[in-house]
Residue frames as qw, qx, qy, qz and C-alpha x, y, z in Angstrom:
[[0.000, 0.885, 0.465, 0.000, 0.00, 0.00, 0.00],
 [0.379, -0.688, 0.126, 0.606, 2.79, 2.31, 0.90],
 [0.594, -0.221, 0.477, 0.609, 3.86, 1.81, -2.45],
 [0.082, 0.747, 0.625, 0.211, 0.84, 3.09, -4.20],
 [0.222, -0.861, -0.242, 0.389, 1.10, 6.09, -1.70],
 [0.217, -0.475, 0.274, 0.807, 4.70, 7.35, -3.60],
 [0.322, 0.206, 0.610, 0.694, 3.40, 6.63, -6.87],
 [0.005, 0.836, 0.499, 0.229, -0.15, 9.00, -6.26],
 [0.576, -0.567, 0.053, 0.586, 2.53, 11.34, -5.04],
 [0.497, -0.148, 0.524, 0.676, 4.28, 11.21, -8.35],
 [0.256, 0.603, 0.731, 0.193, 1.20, 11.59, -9.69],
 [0.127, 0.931, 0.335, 0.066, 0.30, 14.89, -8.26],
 [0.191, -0.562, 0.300, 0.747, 3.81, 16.64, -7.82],
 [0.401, 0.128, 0.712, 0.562, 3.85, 15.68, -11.88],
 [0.148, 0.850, 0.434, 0.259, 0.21, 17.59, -12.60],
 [0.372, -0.829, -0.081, 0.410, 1.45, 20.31, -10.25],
 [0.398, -0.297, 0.553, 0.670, 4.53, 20.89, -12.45],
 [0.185, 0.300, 0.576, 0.737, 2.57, 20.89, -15.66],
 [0.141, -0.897, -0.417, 0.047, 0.10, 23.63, -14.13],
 [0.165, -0.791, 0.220, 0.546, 2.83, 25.92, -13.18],
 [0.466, -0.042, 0.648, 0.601, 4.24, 25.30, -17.10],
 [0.162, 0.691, 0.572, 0.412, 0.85, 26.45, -18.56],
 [0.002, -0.968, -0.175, 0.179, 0.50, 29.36, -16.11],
 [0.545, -0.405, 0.447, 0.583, 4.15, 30.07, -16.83],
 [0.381, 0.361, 0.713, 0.464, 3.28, 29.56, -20.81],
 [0.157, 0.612, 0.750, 0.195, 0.93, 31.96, -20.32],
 [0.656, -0.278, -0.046, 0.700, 2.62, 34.84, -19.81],
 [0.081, 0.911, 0.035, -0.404, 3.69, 37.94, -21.12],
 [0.817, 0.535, -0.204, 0.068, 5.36, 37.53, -24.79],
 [0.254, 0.745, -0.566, 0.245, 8.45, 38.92, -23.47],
 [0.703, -0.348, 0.475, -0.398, 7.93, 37.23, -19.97],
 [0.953, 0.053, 0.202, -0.219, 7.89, 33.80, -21.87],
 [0.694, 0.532, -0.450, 0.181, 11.14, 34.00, -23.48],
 [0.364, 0.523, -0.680, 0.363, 12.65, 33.66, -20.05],
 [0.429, -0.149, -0.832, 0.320, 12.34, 31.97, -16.98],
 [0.347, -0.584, 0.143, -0.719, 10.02, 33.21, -14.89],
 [0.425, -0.191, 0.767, -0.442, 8.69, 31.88, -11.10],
 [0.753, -0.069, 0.386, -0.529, 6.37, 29.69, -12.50],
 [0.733, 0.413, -0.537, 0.070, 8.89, 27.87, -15.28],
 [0.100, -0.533, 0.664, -0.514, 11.22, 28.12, -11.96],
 [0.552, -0.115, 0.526, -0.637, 8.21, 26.25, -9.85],
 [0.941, 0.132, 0.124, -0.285, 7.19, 23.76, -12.48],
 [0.643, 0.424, -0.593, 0.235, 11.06, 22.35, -13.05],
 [0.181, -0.360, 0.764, -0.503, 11.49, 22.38, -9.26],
 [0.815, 0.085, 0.430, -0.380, 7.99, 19.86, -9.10],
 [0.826, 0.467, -0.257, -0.187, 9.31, 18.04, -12.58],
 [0.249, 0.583, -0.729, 0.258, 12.32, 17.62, -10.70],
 [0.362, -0.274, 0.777, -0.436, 11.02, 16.29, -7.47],
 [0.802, 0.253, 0.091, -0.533, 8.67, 13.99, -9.68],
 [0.538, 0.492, -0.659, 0.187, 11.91, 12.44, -11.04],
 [0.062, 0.285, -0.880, 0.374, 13.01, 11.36, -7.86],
 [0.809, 0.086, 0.381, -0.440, 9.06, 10.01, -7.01],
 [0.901, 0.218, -0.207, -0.312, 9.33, 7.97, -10.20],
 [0.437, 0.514, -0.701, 0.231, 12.62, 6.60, -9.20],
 [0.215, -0.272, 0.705, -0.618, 11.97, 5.72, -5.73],
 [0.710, -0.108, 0.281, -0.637, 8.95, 4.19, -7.33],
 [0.701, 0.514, -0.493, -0.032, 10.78, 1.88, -9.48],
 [0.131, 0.415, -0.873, 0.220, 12.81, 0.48, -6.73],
 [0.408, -0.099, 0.780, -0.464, 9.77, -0.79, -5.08],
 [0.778, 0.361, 0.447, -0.253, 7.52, -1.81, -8.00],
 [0.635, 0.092, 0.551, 0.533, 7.91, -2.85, -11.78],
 [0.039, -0.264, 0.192, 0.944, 8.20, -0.49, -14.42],
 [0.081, -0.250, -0.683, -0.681, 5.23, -1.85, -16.43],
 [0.330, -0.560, -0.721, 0.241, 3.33, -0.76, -13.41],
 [0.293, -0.524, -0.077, 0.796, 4.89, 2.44, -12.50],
 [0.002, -0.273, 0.249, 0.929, 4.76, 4.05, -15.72],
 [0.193, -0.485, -0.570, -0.634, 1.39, 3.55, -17.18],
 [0.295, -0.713, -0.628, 0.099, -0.23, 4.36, -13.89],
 [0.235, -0.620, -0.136, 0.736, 1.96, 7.49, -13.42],
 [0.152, 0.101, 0.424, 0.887, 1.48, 8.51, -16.89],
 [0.176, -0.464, -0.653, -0.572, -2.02, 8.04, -17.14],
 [0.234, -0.755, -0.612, 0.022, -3.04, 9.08, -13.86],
 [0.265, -0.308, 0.167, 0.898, -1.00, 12.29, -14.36],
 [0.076, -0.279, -0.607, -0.740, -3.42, 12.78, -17.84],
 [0.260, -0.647, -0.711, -0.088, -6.44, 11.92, -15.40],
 [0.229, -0.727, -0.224, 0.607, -5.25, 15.09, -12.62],
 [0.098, 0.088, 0.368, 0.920, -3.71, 17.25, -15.58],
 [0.081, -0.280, -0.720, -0.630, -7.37, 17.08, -16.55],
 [0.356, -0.714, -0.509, 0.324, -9.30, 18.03, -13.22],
 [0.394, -0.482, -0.097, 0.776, -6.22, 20.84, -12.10],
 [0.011, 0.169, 0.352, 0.921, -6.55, 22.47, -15.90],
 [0.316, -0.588, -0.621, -0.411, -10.37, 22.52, -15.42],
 [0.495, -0.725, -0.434, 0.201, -10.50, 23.61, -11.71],
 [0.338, -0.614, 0.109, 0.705, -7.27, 26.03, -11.40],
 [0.160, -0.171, 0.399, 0.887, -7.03, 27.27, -15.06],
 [0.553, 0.480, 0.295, -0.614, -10.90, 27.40, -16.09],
 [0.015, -0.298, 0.758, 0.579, -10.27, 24.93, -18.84],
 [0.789, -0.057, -0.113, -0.601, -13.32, 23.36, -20.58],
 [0.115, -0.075, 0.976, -0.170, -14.49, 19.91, -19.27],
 [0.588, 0.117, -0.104, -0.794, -17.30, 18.12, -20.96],
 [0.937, -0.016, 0.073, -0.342, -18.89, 14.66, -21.44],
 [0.809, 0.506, -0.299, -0.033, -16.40, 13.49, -23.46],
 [0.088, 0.631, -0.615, 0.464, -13.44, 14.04, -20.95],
 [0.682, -0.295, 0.522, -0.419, -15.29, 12.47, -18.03],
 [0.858, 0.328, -0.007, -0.395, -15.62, 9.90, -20.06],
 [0.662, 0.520, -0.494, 0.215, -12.05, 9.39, -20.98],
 [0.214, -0.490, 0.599, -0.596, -11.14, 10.01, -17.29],
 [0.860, -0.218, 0.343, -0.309, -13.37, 6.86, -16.19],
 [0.946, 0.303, -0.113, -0.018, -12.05, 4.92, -18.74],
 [0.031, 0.718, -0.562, 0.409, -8.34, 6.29, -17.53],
 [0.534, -0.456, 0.531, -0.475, -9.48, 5.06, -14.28],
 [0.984, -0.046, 0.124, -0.117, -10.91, 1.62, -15.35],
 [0.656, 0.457, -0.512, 0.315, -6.89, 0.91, -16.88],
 [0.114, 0.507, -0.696, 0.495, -5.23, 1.48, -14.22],
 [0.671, -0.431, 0.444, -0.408, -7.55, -0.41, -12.33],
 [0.957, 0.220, -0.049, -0.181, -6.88, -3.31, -14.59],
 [0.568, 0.662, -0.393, 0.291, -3.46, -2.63, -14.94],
 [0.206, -0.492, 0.603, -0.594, -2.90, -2.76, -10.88],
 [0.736, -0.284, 0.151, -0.596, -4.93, -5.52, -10.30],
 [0.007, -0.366, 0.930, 0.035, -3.29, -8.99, -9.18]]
């Protein structure tokens, strides 16, 4: 169970990181050619997301680790844009999102 815990970790440092990127993105032209706090803020979470995925590797396999951290990374991406950045969210998403959900449950299941 523990092991689960780093990987829903990974999960959200990982959305976290690609939020700050969009707000970052979303800048001021000039603002975007260079680093600002929130490029700064979403390489410091991309970073510490690295060392989740690593730490989860040692404790599970990889064909575990990475489709559940990708995809449930796609599943928060897809909440955080919709809740913190006022992205649209419509049938179609939810949709994908369960279906997200049903993989990984398949994929995890022994």
């Amino acid at each position: 169970m523990r092991n689960y815990l780093i990987i829903t970790l990974l999960i959200l440092v990982n959305a976290i990181a690609s939020v700050f990127v969009k707000i970052g993105s979303d800048a001021k032209s000039y603002e975007f050619l260079r680093l600002n706090k929130f490029y700064l803020l979403g390489l410091f979470f991309y970073g510490l997301s690295f060392i989740l995925f690593a730490w989860a590797l040692k404790k599970l396999p990889l064909n575990v680790v990475h489709p559940v951290a990708t995809s449930g990374t796609i599943a928060v991406v897809a909440l955080f844009a919709y809740f913190f950045l006022g992205e649209n969210f419509n049938f179609q998403k939810l949709v994908g999102l369960i279906l997200t959900l049903v993989g990984i449950s398949l994929i995890t299941w022994k």
